[in-house]
DSSP file (Angstrom, degrees, kcal/mol; ACC not computed):
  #  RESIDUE AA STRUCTURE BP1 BP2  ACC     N-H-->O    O-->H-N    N-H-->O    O-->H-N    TCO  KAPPA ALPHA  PHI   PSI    X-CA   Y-CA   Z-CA
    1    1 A X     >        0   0    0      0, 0.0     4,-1.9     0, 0.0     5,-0.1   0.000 360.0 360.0 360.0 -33.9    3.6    0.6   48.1
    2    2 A X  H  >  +     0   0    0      2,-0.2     4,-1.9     1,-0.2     5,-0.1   0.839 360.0  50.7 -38.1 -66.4    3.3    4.6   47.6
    3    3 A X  H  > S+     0   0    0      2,-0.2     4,-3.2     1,-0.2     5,-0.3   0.866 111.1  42.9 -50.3 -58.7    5.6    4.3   44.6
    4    4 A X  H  > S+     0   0    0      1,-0.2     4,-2.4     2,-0.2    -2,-0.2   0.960 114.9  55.4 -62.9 -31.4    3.6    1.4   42.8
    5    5 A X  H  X S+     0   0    0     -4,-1.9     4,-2.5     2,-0.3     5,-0.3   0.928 111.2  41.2 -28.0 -69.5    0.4    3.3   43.8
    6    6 A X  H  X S+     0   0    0     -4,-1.9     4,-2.3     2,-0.2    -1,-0.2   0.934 120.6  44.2 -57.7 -41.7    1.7    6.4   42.2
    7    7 A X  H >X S+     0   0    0     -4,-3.2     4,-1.7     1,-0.2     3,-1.4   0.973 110.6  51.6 -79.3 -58.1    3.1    4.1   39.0
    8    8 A X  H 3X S+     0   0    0     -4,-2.4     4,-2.7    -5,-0.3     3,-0.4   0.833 115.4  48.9 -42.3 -66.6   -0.3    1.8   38.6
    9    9 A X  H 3X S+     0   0    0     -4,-2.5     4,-1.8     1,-0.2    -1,-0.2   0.782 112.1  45.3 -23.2 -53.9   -2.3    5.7   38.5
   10   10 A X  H <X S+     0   0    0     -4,-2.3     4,-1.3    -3,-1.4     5,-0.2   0.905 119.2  42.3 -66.6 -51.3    0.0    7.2   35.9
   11   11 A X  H  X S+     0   0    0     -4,-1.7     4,-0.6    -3,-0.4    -2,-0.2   0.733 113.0  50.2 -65.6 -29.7   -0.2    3.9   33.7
   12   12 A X  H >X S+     0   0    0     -4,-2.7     4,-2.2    -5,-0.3     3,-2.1   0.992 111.1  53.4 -75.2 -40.4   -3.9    3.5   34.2
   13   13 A X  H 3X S+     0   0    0     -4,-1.8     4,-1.6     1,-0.4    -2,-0.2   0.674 109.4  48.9 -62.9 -29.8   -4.2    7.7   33.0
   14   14 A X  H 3X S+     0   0    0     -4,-1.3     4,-1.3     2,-0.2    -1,-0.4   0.767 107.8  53.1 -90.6 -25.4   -2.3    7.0   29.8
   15   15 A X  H <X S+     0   0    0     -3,-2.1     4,-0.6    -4,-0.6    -2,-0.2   0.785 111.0  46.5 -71.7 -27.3   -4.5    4.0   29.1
   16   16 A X  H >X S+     0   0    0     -4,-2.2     3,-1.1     2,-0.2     4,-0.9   0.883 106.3  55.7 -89.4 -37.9   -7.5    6.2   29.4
   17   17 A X  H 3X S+     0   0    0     -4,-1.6     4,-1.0     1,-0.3    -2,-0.2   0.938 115.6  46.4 -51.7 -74.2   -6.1    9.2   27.2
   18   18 A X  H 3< S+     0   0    0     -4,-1.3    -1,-0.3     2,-0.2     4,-0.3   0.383 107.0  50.2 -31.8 -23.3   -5.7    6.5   24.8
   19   19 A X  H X< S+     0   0    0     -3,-1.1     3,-6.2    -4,-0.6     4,-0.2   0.928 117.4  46.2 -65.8 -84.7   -9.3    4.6   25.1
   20   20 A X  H 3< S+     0   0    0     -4,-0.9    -2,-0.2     1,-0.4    -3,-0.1   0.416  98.2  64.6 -60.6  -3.1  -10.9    8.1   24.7
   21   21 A X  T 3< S+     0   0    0     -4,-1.0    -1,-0.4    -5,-0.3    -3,-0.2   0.800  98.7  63.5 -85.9 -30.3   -8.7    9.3   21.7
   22   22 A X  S <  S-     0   0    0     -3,-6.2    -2,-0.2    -4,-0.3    -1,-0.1   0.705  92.6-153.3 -53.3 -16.7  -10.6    6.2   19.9
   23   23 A X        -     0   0    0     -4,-0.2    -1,-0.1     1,-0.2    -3,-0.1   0.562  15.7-157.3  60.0  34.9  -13.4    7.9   20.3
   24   24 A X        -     0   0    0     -5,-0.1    -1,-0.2     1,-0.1    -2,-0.0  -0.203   6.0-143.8 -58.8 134.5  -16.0    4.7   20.4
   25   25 A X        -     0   0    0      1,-0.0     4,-0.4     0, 0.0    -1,-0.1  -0.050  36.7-103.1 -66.1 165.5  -19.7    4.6   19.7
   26   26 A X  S >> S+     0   0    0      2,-0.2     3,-1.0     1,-0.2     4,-0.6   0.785 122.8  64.1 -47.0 -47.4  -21.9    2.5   21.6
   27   27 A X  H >> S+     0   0    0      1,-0.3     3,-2.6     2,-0.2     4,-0.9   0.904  90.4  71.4 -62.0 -27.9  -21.9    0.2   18.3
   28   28 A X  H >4 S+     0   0    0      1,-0.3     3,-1.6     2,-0.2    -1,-0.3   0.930  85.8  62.5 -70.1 -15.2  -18.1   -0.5   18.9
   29   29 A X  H <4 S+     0   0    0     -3,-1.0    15,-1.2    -4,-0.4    14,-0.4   0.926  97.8  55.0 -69.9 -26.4  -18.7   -2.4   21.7
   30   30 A X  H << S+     0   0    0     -3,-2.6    -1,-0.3    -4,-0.6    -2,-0.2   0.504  83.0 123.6 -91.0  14.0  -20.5   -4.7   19.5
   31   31 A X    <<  -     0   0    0     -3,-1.6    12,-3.2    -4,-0.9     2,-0.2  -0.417  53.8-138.8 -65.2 150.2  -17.2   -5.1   17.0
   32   32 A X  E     +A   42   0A   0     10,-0.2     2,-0.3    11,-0.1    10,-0.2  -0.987  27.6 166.2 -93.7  97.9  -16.1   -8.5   16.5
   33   33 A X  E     -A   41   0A   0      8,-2.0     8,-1.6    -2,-0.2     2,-0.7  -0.785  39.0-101.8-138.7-178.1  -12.5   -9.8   16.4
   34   34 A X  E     -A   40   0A   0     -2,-0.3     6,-0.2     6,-0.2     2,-0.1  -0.778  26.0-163.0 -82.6  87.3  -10.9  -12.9   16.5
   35   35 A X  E  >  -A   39   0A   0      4,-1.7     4,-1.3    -2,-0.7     5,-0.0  -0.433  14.1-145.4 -69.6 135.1   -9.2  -14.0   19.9
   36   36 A X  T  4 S+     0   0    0      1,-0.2    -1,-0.1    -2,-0.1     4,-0.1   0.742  97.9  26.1-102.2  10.3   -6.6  -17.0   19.4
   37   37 A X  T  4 S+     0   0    0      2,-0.2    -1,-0.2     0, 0.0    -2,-0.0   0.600 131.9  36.6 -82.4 -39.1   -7.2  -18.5   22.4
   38   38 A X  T  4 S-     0   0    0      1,-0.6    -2,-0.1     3,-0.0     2,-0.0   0.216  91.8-138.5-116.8  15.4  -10.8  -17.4   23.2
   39   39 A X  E  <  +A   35   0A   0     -4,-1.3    -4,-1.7    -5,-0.1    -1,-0.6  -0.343  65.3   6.7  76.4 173.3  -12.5  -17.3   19.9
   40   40 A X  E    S+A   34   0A   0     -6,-0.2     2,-0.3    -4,-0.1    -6,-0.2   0.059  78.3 168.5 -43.7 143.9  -14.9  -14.9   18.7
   41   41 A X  E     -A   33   0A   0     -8,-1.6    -8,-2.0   -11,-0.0     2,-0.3  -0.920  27.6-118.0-165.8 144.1  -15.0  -11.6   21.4
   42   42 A X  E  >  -A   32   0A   0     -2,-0.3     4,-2.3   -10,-0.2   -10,-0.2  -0.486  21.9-127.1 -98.0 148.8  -16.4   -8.1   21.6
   43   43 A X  H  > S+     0   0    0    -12,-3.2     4,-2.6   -14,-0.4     5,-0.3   0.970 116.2  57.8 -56.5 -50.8  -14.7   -5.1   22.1
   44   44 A X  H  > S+     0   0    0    -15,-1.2     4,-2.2   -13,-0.2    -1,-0.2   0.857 108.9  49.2 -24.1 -49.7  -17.4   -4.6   25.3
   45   45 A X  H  > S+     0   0    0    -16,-0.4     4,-1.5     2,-0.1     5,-0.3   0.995 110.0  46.1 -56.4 -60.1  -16.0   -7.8   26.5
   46   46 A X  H >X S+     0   0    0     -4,-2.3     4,-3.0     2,-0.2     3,-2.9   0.921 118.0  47.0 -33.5 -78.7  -12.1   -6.8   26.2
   47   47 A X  H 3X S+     0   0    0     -4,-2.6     4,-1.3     1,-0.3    -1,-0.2   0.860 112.0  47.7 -43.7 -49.9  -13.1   -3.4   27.9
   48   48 A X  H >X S+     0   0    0     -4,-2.2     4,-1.8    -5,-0.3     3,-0.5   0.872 108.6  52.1 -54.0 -37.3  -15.0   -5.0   30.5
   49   49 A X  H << S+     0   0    0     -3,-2.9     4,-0.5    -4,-1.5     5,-0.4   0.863 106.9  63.2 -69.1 -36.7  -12.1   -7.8   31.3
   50   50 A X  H 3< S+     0   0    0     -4,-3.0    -1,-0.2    -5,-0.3    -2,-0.2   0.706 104.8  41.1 -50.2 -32.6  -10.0   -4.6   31.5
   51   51 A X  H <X S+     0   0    0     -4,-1.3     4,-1.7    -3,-0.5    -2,-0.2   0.874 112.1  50.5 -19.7 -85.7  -12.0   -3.4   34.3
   52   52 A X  H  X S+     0   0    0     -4,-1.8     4,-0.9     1,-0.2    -2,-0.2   0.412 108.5  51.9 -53.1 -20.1  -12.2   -6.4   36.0
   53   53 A X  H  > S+     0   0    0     -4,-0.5     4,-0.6    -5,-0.2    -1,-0.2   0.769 112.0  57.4-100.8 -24.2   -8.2   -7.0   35.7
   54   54 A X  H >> S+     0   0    0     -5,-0.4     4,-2.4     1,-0.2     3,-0.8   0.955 106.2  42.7 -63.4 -48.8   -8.2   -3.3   37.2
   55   55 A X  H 3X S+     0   0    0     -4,-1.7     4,-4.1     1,-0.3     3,-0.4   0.954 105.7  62.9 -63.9 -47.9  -10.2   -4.0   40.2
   56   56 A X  H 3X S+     0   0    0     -4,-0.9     4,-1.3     1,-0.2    -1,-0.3   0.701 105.0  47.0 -76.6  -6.0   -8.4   -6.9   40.8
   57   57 A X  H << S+     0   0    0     -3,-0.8    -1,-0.2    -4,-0.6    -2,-0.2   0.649 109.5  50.1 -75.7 -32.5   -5.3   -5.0   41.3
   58   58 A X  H  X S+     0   0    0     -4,-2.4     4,-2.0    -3,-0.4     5,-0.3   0.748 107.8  57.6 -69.7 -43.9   -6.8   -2.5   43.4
   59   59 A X  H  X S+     0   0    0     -4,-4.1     4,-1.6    -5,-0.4    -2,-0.2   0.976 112.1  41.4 -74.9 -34.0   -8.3   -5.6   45.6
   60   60 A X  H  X S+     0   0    0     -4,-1.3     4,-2.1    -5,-0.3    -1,-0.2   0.786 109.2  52.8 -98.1  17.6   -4.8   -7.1   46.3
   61   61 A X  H  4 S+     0   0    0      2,-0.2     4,-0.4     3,-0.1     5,-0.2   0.721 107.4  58.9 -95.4 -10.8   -3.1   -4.0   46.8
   62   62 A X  H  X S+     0   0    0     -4,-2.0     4,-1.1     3,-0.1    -2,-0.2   0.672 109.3  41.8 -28.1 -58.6   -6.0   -3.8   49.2
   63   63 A X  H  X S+     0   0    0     -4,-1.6     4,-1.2    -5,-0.3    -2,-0.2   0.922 110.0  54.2 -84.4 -35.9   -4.8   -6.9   50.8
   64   64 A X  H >< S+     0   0    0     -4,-2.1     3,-0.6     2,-0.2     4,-0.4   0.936 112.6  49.7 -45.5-107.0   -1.1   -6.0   50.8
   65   65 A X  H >> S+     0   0    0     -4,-0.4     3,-4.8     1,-0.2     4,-0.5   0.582 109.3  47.4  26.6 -98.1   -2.3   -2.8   52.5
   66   66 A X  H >< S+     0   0    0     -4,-1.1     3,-5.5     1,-0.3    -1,-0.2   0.795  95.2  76.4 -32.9 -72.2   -4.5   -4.6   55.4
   67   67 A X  G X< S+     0   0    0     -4,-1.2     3,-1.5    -3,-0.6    -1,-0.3   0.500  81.1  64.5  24.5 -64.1   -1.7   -7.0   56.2
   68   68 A X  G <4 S+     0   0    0     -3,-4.8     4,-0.4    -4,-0.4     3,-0.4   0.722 107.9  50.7 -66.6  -6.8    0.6   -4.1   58.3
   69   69 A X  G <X S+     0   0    0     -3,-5.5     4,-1.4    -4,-0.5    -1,-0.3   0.375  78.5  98.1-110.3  30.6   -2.5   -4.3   60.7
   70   70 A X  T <4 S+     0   0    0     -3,-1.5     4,-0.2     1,-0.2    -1,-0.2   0.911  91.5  39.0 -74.0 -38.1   -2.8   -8.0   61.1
   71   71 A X  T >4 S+     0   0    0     -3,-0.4     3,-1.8    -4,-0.2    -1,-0.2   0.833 113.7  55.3 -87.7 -24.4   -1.0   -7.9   64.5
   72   72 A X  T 34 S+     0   0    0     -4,-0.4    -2,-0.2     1,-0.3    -1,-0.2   0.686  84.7  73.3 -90.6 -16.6   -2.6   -4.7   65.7
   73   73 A X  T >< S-     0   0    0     -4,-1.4     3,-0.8     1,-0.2    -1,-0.3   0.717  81.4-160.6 -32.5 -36.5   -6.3   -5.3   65.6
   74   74 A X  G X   -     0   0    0     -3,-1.8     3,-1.3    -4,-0.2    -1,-0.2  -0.657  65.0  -8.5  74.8-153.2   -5.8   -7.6   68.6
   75   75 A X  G 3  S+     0   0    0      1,-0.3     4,-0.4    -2,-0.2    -1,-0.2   0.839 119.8  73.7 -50.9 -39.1   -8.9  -10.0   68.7
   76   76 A X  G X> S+     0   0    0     -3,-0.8     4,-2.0     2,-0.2     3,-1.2   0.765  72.5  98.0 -61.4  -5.7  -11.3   -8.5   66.1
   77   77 A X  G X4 S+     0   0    0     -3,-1.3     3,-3.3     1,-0.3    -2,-0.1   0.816  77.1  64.0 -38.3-110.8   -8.4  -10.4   63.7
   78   78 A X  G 34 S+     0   0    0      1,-0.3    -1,-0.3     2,-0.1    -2,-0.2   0.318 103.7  42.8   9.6 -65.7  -11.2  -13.1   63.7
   79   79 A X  G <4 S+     0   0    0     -3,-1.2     2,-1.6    -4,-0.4    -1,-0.3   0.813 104.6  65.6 -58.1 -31.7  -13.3  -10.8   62.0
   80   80 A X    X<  +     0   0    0     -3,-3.3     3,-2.5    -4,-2.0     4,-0.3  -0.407  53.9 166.8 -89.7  67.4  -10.9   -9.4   59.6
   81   81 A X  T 3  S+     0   0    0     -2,-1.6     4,-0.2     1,-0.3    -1,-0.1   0.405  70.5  71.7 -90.1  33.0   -9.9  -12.3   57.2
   82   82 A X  T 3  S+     0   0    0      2,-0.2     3,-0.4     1,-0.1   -15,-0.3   0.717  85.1  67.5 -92.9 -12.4   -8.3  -10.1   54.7
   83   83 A X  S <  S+     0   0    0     -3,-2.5    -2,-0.2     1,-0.3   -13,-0.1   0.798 108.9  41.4 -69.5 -27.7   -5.4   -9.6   57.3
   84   84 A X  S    S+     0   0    0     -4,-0.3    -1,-0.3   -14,-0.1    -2,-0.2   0.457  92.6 111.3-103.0 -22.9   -4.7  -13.3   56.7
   85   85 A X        -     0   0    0     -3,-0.4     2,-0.5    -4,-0.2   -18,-0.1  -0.233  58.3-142.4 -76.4 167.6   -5.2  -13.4   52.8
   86   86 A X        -     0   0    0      0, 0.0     2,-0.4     0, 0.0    -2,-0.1  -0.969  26.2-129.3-125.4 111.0   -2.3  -14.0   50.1
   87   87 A X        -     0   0    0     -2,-0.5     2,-0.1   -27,-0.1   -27,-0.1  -0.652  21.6-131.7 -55.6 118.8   -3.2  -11.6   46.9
   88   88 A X        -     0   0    0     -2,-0.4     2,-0.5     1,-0.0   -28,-0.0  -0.560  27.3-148.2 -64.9 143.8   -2.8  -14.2   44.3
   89   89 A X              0   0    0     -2,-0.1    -1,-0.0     1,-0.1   -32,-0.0  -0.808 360.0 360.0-105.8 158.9   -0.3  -12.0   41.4
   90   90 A X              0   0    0     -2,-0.5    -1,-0.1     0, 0.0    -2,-0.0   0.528 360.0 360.0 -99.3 360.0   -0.7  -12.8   37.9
């Protein structure tokens, strides 16, 4: 998990050196392009789903994570129902 940690970090860092060499205004978020599945979409949106797809990587490696303690909580397992959750992958 250490390793993918390390690799997901490295990957996101080159994806930001890249965002920030584009150097976008506030107006670019309101560019316009053509999606071919989703229609019309804003660069704000993209960046924002980007986000959102980040986080959701962080939350099941989150769950992965929690998981080694499922047996070792003892009772409060009741409370904790992320020790029990599946991380859906994409």
């Amino acid at each position: 998990m250490a390793d993918l940690l390390v690799h997901f970090l490295a990957a996101r860092q080159e994806s930001l050196t890249a965002l920030a060499e584009l150097n976008l205004s506030p107006d670019d978020l309101d560019r316009r392009g053509l999606h071919p599945e989703l229609g019309e979409v804003t660069m704000g949106q993209l960046l924002a789903t980007w986000v959102a797809h980040d986080l959701a990587h962080v939350g099941q490696a989150s769950e992965v994570l929690a998981r080694r303690y499922r047996l070792d909580v003892g009772p409060w397992r009741a409370y904790l129902p992320v020790l029990d959750q599946v991380a859906d992958a994409e």
